[in-house]
Structures are given as C-alpha cells and as structure tokens.
N, C-alpha and C positions, 0 to 999 in steps of 0.2 A: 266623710269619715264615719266608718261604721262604731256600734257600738262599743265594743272590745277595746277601742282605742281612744275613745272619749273617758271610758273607765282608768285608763291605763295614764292618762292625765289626770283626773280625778284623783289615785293612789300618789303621783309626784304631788299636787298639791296636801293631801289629807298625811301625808307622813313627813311634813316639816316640824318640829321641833314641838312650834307653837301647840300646832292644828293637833298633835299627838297627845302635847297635853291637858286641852280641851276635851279630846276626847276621854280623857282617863280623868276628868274631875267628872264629867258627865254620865258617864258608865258609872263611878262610883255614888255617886250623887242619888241615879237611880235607885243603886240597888239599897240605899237607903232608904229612899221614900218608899221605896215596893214593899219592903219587908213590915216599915210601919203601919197598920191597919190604918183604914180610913183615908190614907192619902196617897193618890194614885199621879201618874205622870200630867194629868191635866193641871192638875192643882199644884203641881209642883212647876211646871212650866211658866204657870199663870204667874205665882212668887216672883219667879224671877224674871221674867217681858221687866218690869221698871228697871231690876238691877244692872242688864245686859244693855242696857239701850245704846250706850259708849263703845262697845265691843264691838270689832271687824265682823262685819256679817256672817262671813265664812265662818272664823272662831265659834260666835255663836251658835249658827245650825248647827254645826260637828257637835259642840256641845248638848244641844237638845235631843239630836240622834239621840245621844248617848243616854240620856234621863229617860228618853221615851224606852228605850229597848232592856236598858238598865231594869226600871221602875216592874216592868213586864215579869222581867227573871226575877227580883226581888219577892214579887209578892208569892213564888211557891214558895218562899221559906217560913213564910208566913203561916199559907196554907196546911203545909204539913205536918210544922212542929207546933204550931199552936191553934189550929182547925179554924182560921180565921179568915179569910182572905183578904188581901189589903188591895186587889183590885178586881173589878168585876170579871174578867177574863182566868183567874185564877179561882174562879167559885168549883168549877168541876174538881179541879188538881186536889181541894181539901177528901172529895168524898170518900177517896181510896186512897190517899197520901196522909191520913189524919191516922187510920186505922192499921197503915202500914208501920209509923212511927210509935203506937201502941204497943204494933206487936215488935220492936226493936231495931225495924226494918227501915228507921229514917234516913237513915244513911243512902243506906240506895235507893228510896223514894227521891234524895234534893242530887241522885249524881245521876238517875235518868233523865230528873227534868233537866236538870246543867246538859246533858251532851246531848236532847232532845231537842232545847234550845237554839242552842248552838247552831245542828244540822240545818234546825229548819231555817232559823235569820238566815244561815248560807243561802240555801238554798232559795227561799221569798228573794234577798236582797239580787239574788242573780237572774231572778226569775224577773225582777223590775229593772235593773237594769236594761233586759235584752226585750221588756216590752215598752217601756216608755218612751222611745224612740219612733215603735210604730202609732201606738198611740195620740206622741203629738201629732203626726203625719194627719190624722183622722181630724184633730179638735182644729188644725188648720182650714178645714173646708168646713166649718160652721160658720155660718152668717147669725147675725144680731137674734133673730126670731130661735134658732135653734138654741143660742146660750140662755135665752129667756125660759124655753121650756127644759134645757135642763136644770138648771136651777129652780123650775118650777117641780122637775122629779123628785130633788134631793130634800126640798122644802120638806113635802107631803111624805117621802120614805122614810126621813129622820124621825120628823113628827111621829106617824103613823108608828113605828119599829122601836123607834126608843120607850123604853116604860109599857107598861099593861096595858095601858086606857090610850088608845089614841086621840081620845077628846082629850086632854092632857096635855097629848105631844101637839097640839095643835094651838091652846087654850099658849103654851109655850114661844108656840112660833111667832102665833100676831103680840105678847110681849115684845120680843125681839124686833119682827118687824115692825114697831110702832118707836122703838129706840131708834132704830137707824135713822124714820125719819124726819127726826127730831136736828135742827140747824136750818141752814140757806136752801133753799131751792136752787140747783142749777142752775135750771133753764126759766125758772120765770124770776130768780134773784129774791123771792120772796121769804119771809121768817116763817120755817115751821115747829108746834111744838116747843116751844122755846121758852113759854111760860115767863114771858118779857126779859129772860135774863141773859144777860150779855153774853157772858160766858159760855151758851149754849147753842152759838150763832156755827159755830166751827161741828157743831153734834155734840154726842156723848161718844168720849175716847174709848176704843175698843179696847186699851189695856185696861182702862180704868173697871172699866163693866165685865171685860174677864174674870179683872182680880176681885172686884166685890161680888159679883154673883157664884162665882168658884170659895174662893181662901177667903175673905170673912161670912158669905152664909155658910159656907162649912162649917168654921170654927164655933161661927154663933149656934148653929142645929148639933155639935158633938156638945157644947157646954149644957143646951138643954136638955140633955138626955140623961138619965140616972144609973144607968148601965156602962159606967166608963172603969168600973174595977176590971185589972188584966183578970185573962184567962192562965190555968193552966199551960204552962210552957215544957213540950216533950223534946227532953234529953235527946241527942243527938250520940245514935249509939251502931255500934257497926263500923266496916271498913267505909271510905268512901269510895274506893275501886270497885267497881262493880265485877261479879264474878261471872265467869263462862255462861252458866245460865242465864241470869240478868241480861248478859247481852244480847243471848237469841231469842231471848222477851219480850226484847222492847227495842231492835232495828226495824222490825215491820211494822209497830204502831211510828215509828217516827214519822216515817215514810206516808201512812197515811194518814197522820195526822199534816202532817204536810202540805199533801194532797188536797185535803178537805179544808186547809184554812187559808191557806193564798188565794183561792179564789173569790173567798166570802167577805177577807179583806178589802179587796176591789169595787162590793158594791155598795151602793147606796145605801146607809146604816146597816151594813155587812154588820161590821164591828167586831168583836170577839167573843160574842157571850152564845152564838148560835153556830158556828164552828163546833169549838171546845163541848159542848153537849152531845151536838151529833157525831167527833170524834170516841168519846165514853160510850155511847149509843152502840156505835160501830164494836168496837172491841170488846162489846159483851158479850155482843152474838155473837161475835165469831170464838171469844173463849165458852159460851155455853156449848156452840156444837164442836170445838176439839171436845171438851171435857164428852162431852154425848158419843163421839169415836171415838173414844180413848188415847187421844194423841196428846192431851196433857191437861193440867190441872185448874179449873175454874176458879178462883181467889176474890173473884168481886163478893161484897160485902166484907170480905174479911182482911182487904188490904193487898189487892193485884196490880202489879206494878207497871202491866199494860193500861189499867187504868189513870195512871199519871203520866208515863210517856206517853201519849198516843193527845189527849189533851193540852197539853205543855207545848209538845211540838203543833197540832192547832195552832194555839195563840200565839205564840212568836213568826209563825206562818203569817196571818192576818195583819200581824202589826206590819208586815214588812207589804202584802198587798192594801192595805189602807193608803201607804205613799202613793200608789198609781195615780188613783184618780185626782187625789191634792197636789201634787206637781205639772199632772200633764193638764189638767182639766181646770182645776185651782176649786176642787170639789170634796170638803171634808166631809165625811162617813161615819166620826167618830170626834168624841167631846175631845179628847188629847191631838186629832188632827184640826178642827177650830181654832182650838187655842195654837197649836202653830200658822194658820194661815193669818190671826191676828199677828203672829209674832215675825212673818214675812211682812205683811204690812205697814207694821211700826217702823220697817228699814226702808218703806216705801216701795217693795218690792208685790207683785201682783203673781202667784201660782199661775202658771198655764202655758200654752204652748209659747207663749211669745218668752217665759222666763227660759227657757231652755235654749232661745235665741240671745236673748240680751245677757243673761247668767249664769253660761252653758261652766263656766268654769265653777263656780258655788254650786251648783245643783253636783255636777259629777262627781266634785269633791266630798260635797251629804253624804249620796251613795256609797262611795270609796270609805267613808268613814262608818258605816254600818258593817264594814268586812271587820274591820278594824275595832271595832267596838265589840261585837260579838266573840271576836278570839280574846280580848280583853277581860270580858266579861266570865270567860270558861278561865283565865288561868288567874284573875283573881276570885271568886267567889266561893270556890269551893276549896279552896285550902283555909280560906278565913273565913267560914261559916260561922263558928263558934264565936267568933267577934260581931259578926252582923245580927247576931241572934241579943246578944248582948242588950242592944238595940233596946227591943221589947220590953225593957224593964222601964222606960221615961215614960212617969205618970203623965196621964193622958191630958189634965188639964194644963200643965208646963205646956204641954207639945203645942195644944192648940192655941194656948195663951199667945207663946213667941209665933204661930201664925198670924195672929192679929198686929202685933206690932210690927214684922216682917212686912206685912203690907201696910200698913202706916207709913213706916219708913221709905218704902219704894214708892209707894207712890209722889209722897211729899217731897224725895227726891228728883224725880220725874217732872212734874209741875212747879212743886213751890207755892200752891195757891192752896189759902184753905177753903176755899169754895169748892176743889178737888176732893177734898177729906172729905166732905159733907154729902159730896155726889157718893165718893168712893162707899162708905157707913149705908145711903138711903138705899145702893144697890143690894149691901149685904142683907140690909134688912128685906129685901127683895128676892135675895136667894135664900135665905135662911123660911122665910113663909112659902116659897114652891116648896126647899125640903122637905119643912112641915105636914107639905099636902100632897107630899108625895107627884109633883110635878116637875120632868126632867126639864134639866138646866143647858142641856146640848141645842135642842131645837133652839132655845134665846138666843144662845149665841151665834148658831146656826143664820137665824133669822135677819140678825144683827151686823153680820160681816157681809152675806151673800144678798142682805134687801135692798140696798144702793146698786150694789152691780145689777140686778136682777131689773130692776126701775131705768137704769138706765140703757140697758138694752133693749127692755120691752119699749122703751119712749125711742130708740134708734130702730127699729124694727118698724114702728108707726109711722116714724119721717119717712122712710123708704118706698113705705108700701104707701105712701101718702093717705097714711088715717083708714088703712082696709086691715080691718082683723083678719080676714081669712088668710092672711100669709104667716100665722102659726100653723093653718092645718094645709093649707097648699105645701107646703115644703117637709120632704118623707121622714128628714131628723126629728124637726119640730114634733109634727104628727106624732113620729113614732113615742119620741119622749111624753109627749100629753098622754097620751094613752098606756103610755107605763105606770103614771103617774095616778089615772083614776082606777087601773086596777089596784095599784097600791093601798088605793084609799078607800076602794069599795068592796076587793074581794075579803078582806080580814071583818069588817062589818058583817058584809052577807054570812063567812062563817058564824060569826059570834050568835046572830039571828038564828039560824038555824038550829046548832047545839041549844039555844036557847026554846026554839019552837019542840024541838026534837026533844 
C-alpha cells in the first residue's frame, strides 16, 4: 500500500467528530501560547503530558499536532505587533514585521505570514508524508551498532547546535545522560544513582523532568527577571486581504522559504532558527539586486514584506521536516520534538520504524491531522486576530504564577505522591540555574529520553560482536554516523580557533 492511500486512511480516521475536535482545541490552544511571549510549544506540550495521560492516544497526538503548529503561527502576531517574539523560530519575522506594523502595514505583514504558513505546513506535511515511507524502508536495515551511532550524531549535533557555546550544549547532555541512568540496571538488576531512595528504583519520570526543567524552571527564571512590564502593543491597521501587489511579493519568498526550511527541519538540530535567517538572508539580496535593476523596490530596514513571507514560510516548513526524523527514526531535532517523543512514550509507544508497523493507523492519522490543522488555523486566525492580541494584556506574573500551579496539579494528579512534587520543584530549580547560566535545556532532555536507548543498543551491538568494538567502525552506517558526528564536534571548534588565531 503505497503512500497516497495510507494518508487517505489517515483523513477517515483524523475527520471523525472526536479527532476533529482535538484538533481545533489544539490549533487553538497553539495559537494561544505562540502569541504569548515567552512560552513556546515545548513548554506548553510539557503542561499538558500529565493532563492528557487518560486520553486515546490518537486524540492526543492530533491534538499536540495542533499546539505544535498552532504555537509556530501564533508567535508572528506576537512578533509583529509587538516586536517580541514568543518563539525562537519567529526571531526573524519581528525584524521587518515590527517596522512594517509602525509603518501601518501590520495587516498585511500577519496575512502574509497566515497564507505563508499555511502553503508551506501544506506543502512540508506532503513533502513527509511521501518521504517517510522511504525513510522507514532505510532505518529498517540498521543493526544495534548503527542506532547507537546515530544517536551518538544527534547527542553531539544537539549539544554542539543548540546555544552559542557548545561546551554548554554538552555540559547539558551528561546532565541528562546522568538522569537516565538513575534506577535498575537491566542487565545486571543492580541499583543506580538512586541515592538509597525507593522511589527512584523505576528512574526519574520523563514527564516529570520535562515539566520541571521546562514549566517550573521557566516560570521560576521569568519571576526573576525585572523586565516583565509589557511592551508597546502596535495597532493592528489596514485591510487584511492582501492586495495585487502583496501577492506578487510574497508567492516567491513562500516558495523559497519553503525550499530552504523542509530540509533543515529534517536534520539533526536543523531546528528553526537557521532556516528562518538564511531565508531573510536570501530575500535581501535578491531584493537589493531587483532594486539595483530597477525591477522594484528595496524595503528591508524599513518594513519589506518579503522579509516576513519568505521567513514564516521557513519556519512552518521546518516544523513540518523535524517530524521525519522523530517518527521514522524516533530522533528528535528540536526541544518541542523531545518533549513529544516523551509524550509517545508516556503511552508506551517508541518513534521509529517499527511504530509505523505496529501504529501505522495513529501515525497516518498525525499526518492527516496537520492538513487539517493548517487549514484550521488560516480560517480561524486571522479573522480573530484582534481577539488573540487581546491576549497580550495578562500580566506577566499571573501568567507564570498559574504556570506553576498547572504543573503542581498535573503532576500530583499523575503520581499522587509527594515525593513527585519534591523531585518535580528540585528539577525546576535545576532548570531555572541552566536558564540562569544560559545553558540549553533541549540537550537534557535530549540526553534523558535517547540515553537508555542508546546504552542499550550499544550493550546489543557488544553481545553481538562478542565484546569487539570495531563493529561501530566495521559497519559503513555506523562509520558513517561516528564521523558525522566528530565533524559536528570538531569542525565548529576548529572555526571558533581560527577567527580566534585570525
């Protein structure tokens, strides 16, 4: 059954009644949390893993779709009427969306990004569909050794990629991987890390450790900051139809923003923030040399609307290549793809090729609910903009306050133990001092979900080979993955060194 018709199953399930209305509490939910600063679909994901725990699997992901894709479009309204960004992917969209709405133009700076959006999820969600098919085909012919070194790439690429300093993204990782191996030993039944307490025999729960290192070190690093008075909020003025001109502005940056972010989606701490750059990047030069021929008007710095279409569609591009790898591979990229592959595995469910065998109806259903979501998304948002903006006005300390009790309560409801709460508090205080020190919180988690699988194929790959390491670098996957993996780690050093000698 080829792809076409696994999707076409995917749509009968994702448009029953239920699954429809998941996905429209989700999308909306999103565009919620996108628009509020400071909290982006990880953190809003992370919330809700306790509340969801009861809900049909299916329901659930449609619904996280939806927050995920949501939370994306959400944060340009953010960016452009109030030059703030509410998620790292949306940092580009304020630079000419902030100046655009100055000049009166915000209107049609949030209806290019809406129908930039739009095109591109279309297009990413189609563009995964019709590769993850081949893709499992591939992660099927890896043996033990090969899935150890790629999770040995994405270690070192997250680390290394996420944050400035990759001493940092790393400083990160062995947190995380020192959490995983905290509980029972498999294979010798022994206590590790356990610090004598019972409780800790089963590990540290990966919801638990989401929500504290996400939604209370968040809450507790926005309460210590003294910069929580809002910004100036720009009026929302203009049609929101975009006019003749507008459109032939900003069809070719969709396209290639597009272009440029599906694929960077797909890689190993792709993510969104180096797309979205390189799309602004692209569209400048090619509006400096029209303006330079005279075939039309250069606007960067002063509010050019190729500057937020062409970025926008980027980022929703990316969002939609990030699922490749976390589905077929069970390989997150990105702090909001972690927190869902925890949120696959709180249902007991494991990303990777084998889910597409055993969960083929849930996964295609996902998919078929990102078509679904997307048009959801263009016919609610932009007639109620002026409502989501609204938003903006909830002092900052309410916001994060009911953060903190939101996860009290999830969690408490979850366990019921207050030995949970204690863990839950010592993590925040755990994520609140990396915020502090400016150390990314992706690689932990990163570290934390992926360091049990990783140990436990590297110990399958040992039994195999009966205790001979060379069958990492015998086998051309493995190979090839280790040697991605020290370029990752050395060629960014070597640069730093040299700008530094130079």
């Amino acid at each position: 059954m080829d792809a076409l018709d696994l999707l076409g199953q995917g749509f009968a399930t994702a448009l029953t009644g239920e699954n429809l209305l998941w996905a429209l509490v989700g999308t909306t939910l999103g565009t919620i949390i996108g628009i509020l600063p400071g909290i982006g679909p990880a953190l809003t994901i992370a919330l809700l893993l306790p509340v969801t725990y009861g809900l049909d699997p299916t329901g659930a992901f449609i619904m996280f779709a939806g927050i995920y894709y949501g939370a994306m479009y959400g944060s340009s309204t953010t960016s452009i009427l109030l030059n703030t960004p509410g998620e790292s992917g949306s940092i580009v969209t304020a630079l000419e969306g902030s100046l655009m709405a100055r000049r009166g133009r915000g209107a049609a700076a949030l209806s290019t990004a809406a129908v930039g959006s739009f095109i591109a999820g279309l297009i990413g969600t189609l563009l995964l569909a019709l590769i993850a098919p081949f893709a499992v085909k591939v992660a099927l012919a890896f043996g033990p050794a090969d899935y150890c070194a790629l999770m040995v790439l994405a270690f070192v690429t997250v680390s290394a990629m996420l944050g400035d300093q990759p001493l940092k993204g790393l400083s990160s990782l062995l947190i995380g991987l020192a959490l995983g191996l905290v509980g029972i030993d498999t294979l010798t039944g022994q206590a590790r890390f356990t610090l004598g307490l019972p409780r800790l025999l089963d590990g540290v729960d990966v919801v638990i450790a989401v929500v504290g290192l996400f939604a209370v070190g968040e809450a507790l690093f926005m309460a210590s900051r003294p910069d929580l008075s809002s910004a100036e909020i720009q009026p929302v003025k203009g049609s929101l139809l975009m006019t003749r001109g507008e459109w032939r502005r900003s069809w070719r940056p969709w396209l290639r923003g597009t272009a440029v972010g599906f694929p960077f989606g797909t890689l190993p701490a792709g993510g969104t923030e180096v797309p979205t750059f390189l799309s602004f990047w692209i569209e400048r030069r090619l509006a400096r040399r029209k303006a330079a021929a005279g075939r039309g008007p250069d606007e960067f710095g002063q509010g050019a609307i190729e500057g937020v279409a062409g970025p926008e569609a980027a980022n929703n591009a990316a969002v939609a290549g990030v699922l490749v790898p976390l589905l077929t591979l069970g390989l997150p990229t990105s702090a909001t793809a972690a927190i869902l592959l925890a949120a696959f595995q709180q249902y007991g469910l494991q990303p990777g090729p084998l889910l597409f065998q055993g969960q083929g109806s849930l996964v295609w259903a996902l998919i078929a609910s990102l078509f679904i979501g997307n048009l959801m998304l263009l016919v609610l948002n932009l007639p109620l903009v002026g409502l989501w903006v609204r938003l903006l006005a909830i002092p900052a300390p309410w916001l994060y306050g009911g953060i903190l009790v939101f996860s009290t309560l999830g969690v408490l409801s979850l366990t019921g133990q207050a030995f949970d709460l204690g863990l839950l508090f010592a993590l925040g205080l755990l994520g609140f001092a990396m915020r502090r020190l400016e150390v990314p919180i992706a690689p932990c988690i990163v570290g934390l979900i992926l360091g049990p699988l990783c140990e436990e194929q590297f110990r399958r790959a040992l039994t195999i080979s009966r205790g001979d390491f060379s069958v990492f670098v015998e086998r051309p996957i493995s190979a090839a993955f280790l040697a991605l993996a020290l370029l990752a780690l050395v060629v960014p050093l070597a640069l730093r060194w040299k700008r530094r000698a130079g």
